[in-house]
C-alpha positions as CSV (number, residue, x, y, z in Angstrom):
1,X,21.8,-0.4,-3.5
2,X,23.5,0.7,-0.7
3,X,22.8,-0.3,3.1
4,X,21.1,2.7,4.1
5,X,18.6,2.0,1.3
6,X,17.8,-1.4,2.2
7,X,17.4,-0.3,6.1
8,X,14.7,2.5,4.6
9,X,12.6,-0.3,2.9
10,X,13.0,-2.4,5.9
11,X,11.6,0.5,8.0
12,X,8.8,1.4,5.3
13,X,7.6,-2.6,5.6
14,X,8.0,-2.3,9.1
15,X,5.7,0.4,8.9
16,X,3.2,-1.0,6.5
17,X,3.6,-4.4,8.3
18,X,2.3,-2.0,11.6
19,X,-0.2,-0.6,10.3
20,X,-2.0,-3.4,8.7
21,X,-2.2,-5.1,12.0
22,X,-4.6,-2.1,13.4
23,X,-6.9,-2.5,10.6
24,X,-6.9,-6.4,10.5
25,X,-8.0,-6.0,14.0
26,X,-10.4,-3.1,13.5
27,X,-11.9,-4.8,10.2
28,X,-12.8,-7.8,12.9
29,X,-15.6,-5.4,14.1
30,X,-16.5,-3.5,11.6
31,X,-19.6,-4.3,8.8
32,X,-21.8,-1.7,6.4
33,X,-24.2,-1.2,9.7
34,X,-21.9,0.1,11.8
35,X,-18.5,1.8,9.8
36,X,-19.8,5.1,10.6
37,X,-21.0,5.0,13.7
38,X,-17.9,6.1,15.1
39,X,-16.5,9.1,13.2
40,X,-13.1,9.6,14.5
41,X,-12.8,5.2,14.2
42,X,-14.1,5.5,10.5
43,X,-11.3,8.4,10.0
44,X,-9.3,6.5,11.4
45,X,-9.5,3.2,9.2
46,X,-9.3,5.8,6.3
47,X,-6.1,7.1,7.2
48,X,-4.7,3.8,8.1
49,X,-5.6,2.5,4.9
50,X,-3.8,5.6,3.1
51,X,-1.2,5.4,5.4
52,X,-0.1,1.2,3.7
53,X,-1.2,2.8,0.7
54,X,1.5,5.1,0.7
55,X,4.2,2.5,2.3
56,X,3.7,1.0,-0.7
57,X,4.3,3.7,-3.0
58,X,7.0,4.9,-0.8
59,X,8.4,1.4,-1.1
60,X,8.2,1.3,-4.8
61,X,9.9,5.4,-5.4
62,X,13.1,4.2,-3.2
63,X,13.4,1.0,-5.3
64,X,12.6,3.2,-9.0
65,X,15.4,5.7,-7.7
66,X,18.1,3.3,-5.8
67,X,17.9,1.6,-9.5
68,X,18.6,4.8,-11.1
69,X,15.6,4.5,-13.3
70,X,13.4,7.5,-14.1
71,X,10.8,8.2,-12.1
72,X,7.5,7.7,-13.3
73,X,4.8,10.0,-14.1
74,X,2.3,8.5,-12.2
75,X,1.5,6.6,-9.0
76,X,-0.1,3.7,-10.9
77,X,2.9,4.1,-13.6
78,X,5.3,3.6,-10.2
79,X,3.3,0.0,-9.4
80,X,3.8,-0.7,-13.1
81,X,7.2,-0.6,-13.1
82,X,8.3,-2.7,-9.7
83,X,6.9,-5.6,-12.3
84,X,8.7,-4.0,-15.7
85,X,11.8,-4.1,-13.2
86,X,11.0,-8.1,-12.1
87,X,10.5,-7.0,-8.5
88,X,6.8,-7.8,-7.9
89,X,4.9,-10.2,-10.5
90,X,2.6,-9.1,-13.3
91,X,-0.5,-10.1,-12.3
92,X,0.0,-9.1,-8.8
93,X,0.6,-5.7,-10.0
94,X,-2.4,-5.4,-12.3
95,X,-4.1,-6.8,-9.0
96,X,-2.7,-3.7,-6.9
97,X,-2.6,-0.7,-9.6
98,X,-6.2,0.4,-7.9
99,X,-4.2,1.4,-4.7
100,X,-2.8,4.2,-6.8
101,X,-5.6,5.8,-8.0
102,X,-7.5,4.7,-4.3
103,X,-4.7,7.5,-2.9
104,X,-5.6,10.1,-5.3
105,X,-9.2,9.9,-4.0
106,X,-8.3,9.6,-0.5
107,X,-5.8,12.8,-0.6
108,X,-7.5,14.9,-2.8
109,X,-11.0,13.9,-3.9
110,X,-12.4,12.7,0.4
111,X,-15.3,14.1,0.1
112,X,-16.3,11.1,-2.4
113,X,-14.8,8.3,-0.6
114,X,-16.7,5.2,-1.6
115,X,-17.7,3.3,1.8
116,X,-18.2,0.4,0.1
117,X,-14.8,0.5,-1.2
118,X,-13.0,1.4,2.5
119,X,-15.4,-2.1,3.8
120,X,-14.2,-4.0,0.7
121,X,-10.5,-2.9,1.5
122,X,-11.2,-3.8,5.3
123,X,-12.3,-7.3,4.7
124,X,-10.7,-8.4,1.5
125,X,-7.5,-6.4,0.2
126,X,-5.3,-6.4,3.4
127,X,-3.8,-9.3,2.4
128,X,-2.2,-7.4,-1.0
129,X,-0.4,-5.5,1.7
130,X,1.3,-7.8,3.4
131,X,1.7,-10.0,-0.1
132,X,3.3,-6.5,-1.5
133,X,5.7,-7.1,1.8
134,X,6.5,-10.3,1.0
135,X,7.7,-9.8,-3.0
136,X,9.7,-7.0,-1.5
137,X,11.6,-8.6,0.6
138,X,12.3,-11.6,-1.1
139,X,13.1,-9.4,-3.7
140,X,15.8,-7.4,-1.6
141,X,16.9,-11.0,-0.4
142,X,17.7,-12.4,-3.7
143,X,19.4,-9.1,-4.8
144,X,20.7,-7.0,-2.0
């Protein structure tokens, strides 16, 4: 893995790492009463939420390819194989899988976007964002 590789997924945490501090801060204020009350806020937590979503994903392509492994047909087949590859744990990534089919709804399928779901993401499943930071760059540490 070369430098300029290593500097990308530093960036792409960076980015996620960014990113989840607007919707820890936002997810302070926000309960099932009043998520809608603000549209372009509501829009907003959605496409922050896609936005680590795809970090992730993003993350997980540059490490499949710099490893000259073929890429996977899927997004929750590209989770899968960070822990087939030893980079992120098993059970974390069963934990995490959801993310990828999440994205699918979020890009392509909005119009059924579970508000309980965007909450539940809100106030318990930031955390698997920044623990998804973490395993990668430990990961990069211990092999880069």
């Amino acid at each position: 893995m070369t430098r300029n590789i290593v500097d990308l997924i530093n960036f792409k945490i960076r980015e996620l790492q960014k990113n989840l501090l607007h919707l820890k801060q936002v997810s302070l204020e926000v309960n099932k009463e009043n998520l809608k009350e603000d549209i372009i806020r509501y829009w907003g937590i959605e496409r922050g939420i896609h936005i680590c979503v795809e970090c992730v994903l993003d993350i997980a392509n540059i490490i499949i390819s710099s490893l000259g492994l073929e890429r996977p047909d899927s997004y929750r087949e590209t989770i899968l194989t960070l822990y087939k590859q030893g980079v992120i744990p098993e059970q974390f990534a069963k934990q995490i899988v959801g993310m990828a089919s999440f994205r699918n709804i979020l890009v392509h399928d909005y119009t059924r976007v579970d508000e309980d779901i965007i909450l539940d993401v809100l106030k318990n499943r930031l955390d698997d964002f920044a623990v998804f930071a973490q395993y990668i760059t430990k990961w990069l540490e211990e092999n880069h």
